[in-house]
Structure formats: C-alpha cells, structure tokens
C-alpha positions in Angstrom: 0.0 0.0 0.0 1.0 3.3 -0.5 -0.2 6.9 -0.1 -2.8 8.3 -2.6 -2.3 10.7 -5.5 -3.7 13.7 -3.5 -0.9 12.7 -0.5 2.1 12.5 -2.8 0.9 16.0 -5.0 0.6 17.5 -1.0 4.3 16.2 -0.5 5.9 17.0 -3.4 4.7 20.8 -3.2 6.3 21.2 0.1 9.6 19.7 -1.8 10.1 22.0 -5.3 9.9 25.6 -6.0 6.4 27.0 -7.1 7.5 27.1 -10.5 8.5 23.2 -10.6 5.0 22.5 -9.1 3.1 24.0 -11.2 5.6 22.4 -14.4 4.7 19.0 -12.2 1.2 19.5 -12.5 1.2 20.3 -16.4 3.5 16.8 -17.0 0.5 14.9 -14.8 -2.0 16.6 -17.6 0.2 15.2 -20.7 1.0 12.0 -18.9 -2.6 11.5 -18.4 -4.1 12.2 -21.7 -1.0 10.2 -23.3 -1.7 7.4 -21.3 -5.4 6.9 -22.1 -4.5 7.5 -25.9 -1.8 4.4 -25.6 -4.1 2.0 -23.8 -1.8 2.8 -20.0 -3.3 3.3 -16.4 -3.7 7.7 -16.3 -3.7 6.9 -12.4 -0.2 5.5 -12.4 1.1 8.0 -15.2 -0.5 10.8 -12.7 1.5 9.5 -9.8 4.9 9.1 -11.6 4.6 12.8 -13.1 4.0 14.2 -9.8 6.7 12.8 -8.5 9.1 13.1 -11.2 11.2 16.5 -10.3 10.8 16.0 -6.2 14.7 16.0 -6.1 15.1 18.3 -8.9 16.9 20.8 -6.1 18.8 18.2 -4.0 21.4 17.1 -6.0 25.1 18.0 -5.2 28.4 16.7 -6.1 28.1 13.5 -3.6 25.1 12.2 -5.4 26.9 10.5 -8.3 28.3 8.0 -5.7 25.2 7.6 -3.7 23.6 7.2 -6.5 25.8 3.8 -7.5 25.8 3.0 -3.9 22.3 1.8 -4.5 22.9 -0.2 -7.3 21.7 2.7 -10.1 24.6 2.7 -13.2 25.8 6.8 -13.6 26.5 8.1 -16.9 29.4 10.2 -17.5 27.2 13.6 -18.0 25.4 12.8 -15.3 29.0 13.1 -13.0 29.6 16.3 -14.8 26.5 17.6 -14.4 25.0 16.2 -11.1 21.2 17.9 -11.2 21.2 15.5 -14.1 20.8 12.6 -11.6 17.4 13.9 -10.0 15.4 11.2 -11.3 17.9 8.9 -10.6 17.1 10.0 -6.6 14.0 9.9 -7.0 13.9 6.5 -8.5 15.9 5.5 -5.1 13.4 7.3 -2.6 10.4 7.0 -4.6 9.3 4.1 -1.9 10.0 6.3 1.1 8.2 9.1 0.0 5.3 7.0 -1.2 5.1 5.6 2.2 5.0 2.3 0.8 6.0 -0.1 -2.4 5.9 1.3 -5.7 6.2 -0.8 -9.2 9.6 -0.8 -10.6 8.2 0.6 -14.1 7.3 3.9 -11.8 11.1 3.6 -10.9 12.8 3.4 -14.0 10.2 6.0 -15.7 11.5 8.8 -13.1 15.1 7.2 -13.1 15.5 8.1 -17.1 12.9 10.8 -17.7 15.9 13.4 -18.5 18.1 11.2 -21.0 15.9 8.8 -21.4 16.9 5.1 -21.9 16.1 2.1 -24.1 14.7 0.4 -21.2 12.5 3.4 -19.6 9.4 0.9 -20.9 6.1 2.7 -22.0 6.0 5.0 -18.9 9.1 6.3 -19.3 8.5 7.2 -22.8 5.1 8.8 -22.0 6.6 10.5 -19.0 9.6 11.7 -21.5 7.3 13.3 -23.7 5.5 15.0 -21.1 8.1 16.3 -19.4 9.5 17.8 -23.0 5.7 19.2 -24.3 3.7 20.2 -21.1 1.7 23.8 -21.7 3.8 25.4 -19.4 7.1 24.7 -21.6 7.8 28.1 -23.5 10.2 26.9 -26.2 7.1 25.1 -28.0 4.1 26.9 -29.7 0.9 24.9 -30.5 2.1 24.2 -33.8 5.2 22.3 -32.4 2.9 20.4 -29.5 0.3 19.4 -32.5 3.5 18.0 -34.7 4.9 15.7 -31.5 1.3 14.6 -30.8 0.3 13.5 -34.7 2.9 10.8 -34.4 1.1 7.6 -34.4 3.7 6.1 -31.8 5.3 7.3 -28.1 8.8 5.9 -30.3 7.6 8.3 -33.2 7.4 11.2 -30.8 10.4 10.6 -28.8 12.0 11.1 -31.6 10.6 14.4 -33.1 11.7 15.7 -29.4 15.1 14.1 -29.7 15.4 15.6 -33.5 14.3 19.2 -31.9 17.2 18.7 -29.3 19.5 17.4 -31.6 19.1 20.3 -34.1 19.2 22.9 -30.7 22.5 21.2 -29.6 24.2 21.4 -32.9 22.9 25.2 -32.8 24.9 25.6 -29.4 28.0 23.5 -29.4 26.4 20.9 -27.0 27.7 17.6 -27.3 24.3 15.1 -26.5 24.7 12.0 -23.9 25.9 8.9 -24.9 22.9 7.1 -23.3 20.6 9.7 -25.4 22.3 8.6 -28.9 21.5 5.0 -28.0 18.1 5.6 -27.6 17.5 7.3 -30.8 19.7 4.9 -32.5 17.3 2.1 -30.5 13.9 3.7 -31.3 15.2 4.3 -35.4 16.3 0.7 -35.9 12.8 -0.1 -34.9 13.0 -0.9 -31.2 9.8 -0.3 -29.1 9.3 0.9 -25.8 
C-alpha cells in the first residue's frame, strides 16, 4: 500500500519551487491524456509525473556516488553535471516518499525521464514526452505540441523531441549524452518501448 495521489501531490509541493510544481502538475496533464490515448493506467502516469522533479533541487556533487551505492549505473554527463541525476534520486526514494511499495516501471520512468533510456518501458516514454511538451514549456508553440502529438507512436514522438534537441545542440556546441544517442539509434532501428 502506498499513499494516494492527493498525498504525494501535497508532499511533493512542500519539496520543489512553485514554479517546478506548477511544471509538475502540467506533465500529470500530458501524462494522463497520453496514457489513455496508448491504452496505459492515467492513475499511475499521474502518480509518476507528480513525483518526477521532487529532487530536482537536491542534487550535489556527492550524489553520483550515492547514486551507485544503490545499485543505479551513472553516466558520465550525469557526473559532470550532477542535477542530471534527480530522477535517478527519486527512482531510489520513490518508496519512502510514497510511504510504501511502488512498481519498478514507476522507478525506471523517473530514473530516465531526462536522458531517457532504451529500457525506460512505455511509462518512461510517456513521461519523456510530457516532461519535454507540457503547456507550461515556453520553447514550444501549438504548432510544435500538435507536430509531436500527430505521431502515431510514443517511439515516433520521442524522436521528433530528440530531432528538436539534436538540431538545438548542434545550434549551441552541446555535445548530447551517450545514453541519449542509443536511444535514438534504439527507437530508429525499430526498437519499441
């Protein structure tokens, strides 16, 4: 058993800045319509979008190794770049907070909701896109949340984002994450999700 929706959305408001909430609430929105449209439980995409940024402000320079420390592999960006690992935090406290067990698909959908990963399963790739297209997300306009949502496939929109990103980092110099190439290279041989 664990605490309810309402519980964890009380919690996790008392953990992130305003601004982060109120981003929170627009990925439980996406997450919710996307998982009706792809056949998925909108109660358990609502619960992993709350929850997804509750450590987005507690990650410092020690998390990398408490991170592996609890069995969670660390990717080299992520050492560089620490705040990178919040999900990977969460995925370890998500339990904890939810004052009891959680599925391991909630898990590894908080775990690689900023990289993503070939093995972040359905509700990783729903809570991907989410995070990327919620309305509160000023680098789209309608136009570009109506192109991501006419794919026909989460693996179709995950990469329209990842071709957006891709195009953005060329634009400034920024070299994209290792475990981010694989999943695009995954997703364009034809793996699913």
């Amino acid at each position: 058993m664990r605490i309810s929706y309402t519980e964890l959305e009380s919690k996790v408001r008392t953990m992130i800045k305003e601004k982060r909430f109120q981003h929170s609430l627009g990925v439980v929105s996406v997450s919710k319509m996307l998982a009706e449209r792809y056949g998925l439980s909108p109660d358990d995409a609502a619960y992993i979008g709350i929850y997804h940024d509750a450590y987005r402000y507690s990650c410092n320079d020690e998390t990398p190794s408490y991170c592996q420390s609890h069995g969670i592999e660390v990717f080299p960006e992520e050492i560089a770049d620490p705040m990178l690992l919040h999900g990977a935090l969460a995925a370890i406290r998500f339990p904890e907070d939810a004052e009891g067990d959680v599925p391991d698909y909630f898990r590894i959908a908080v775990r690689h909701h900023t990289l993503g990963h070939k093995d972040m399963g359905k509700y990783g790739a729903v809570l991907y896109i989410a995070d990327y297209m919620e309305p509160g997300r000023k680098h789209l306009d309608d136009a570009d949340r109506q192109r991501i949502l006419s794919c026909e496939r989460l693996e179709d929109m995950i990469i329209t984002i990842m071709d957006a990103q891709n195009e953005y980092f060329r634009r400034e110099g920024i070299k994209s994450a290792a475990v981010s190439e694989e999943l695009y290279d995954y997703i364009k041989s034809g793996g699913m999700l």
